[in-house]
N, C-alpha and C positions, 0 to 999 in steps of 0.2 A: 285878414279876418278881424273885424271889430269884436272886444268883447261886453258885453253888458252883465253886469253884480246888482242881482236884489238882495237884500238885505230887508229881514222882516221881525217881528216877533207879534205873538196873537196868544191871548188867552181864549177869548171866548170863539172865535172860529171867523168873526167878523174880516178882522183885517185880512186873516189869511182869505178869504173869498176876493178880496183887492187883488193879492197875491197869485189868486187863480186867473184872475181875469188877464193878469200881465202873463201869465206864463201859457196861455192859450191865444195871446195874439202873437204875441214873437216868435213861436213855435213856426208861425210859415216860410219865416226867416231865418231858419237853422243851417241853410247854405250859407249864407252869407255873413253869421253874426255866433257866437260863442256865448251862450248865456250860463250863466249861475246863481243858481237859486238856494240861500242860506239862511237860517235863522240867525239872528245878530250874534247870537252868546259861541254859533260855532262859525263862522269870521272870521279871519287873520288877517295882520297886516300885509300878507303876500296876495295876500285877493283882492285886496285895495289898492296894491300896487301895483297891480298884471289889470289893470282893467280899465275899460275906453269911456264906459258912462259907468253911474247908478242909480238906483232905485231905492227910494227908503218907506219902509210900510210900517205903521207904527200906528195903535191905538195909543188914544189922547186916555193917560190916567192920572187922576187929578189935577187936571188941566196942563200938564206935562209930557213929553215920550215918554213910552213903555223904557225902562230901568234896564233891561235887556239890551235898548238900542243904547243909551243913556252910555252902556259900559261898554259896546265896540268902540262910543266914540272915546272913549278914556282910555281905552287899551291902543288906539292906534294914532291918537293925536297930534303925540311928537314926532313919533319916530317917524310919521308921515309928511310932518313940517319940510314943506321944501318941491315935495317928489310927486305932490298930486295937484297943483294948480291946474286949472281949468280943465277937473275933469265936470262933463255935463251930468247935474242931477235933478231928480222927480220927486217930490215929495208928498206920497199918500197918507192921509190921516183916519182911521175910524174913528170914530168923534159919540158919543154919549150929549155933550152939550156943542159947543160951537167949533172947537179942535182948534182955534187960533194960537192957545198960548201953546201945543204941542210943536204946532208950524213957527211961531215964533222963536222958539226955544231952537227948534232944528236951523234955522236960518241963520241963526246967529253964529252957532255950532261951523255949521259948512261954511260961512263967511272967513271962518279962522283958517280953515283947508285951503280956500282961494279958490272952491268949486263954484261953478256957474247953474243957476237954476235955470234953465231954460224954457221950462213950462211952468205956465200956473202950478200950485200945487191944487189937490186933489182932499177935499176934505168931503166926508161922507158922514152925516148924522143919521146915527142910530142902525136897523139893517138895510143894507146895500140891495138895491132893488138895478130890475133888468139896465133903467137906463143908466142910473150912476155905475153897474159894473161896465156899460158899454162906453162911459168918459173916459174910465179906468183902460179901458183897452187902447181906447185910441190913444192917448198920450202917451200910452207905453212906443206905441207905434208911429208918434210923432218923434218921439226920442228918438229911437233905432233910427228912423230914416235921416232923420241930422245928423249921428253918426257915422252911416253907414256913405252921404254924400259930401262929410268933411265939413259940414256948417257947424259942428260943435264937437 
């Protein structure tokens, strides 16, 4: 059984609605796949380690990730050096303005890890409306399924 680790953090309620969307499409895939859904600040580095892809949801603040995600990646960085190369990750943005330097910032970050982005990331300005929560699901479920057939 594949596992799949969201990792999120959300003030205003926005990203978590990203958040929703992924956790109501993987849901049909519960036979087949192990999901966990955590806010970033309660994350360890054994859920980063025990796990097949991730998910990173993160509001763009001040044109950066939310501080929250900012600090799993500080807290697991090293000690993960080594033990996470090519796990597959998705990277959602709530965005206020453009959300590039959040995703930028992030890419840079999982580049140190050795993870693989394997989908576009997913950047969303302003509130997340039916279609963009329905991009938010399908990539969730692009993922899963390259996991779950071994393509990533």
């Amino acid at each position: 059984m594949k596992r799949l680790l969201l990792l999120y953090a959300s003030q205003t309620g926005r990203t978590l609605q990203l958040v929703d969307a992924v956790r109501a499409s993987v849901a049909q895939l519960a036979d087949d796949l192990q999901f966990n859904c955590l806010p970033a600040e309660q994350a360890t580095l054994d859920d980063l380690l025990t796990t097949d892809g991730i998910v990173l949801a993160t509001p763009e603040n001040f044109g950066y990730m939310a501080g929250k995600m900012k600090d799993f990646f500080d807290r697991t960085f090293y000690p993960a050096q080594g033990r996470t190369e090519g796990l597959a990750c998705l990277l959602l943005v709530s965005a206020g303005n453009d959300g590039m330097g959040a995703v930028h910032a992030m890419r840079r970050i999982i580049a140190g890890y050795g993870w693989h982005e394997v989908l576009p990331a997913v950047v969303v300005r302003g509130e997340p409306d039916a279609a963009q929560l329905a991009e938010v699901a399908e990539r969730a479920e692009q993922l899963v399924a390259g996991m779950l057939i071994g393509r990533w």
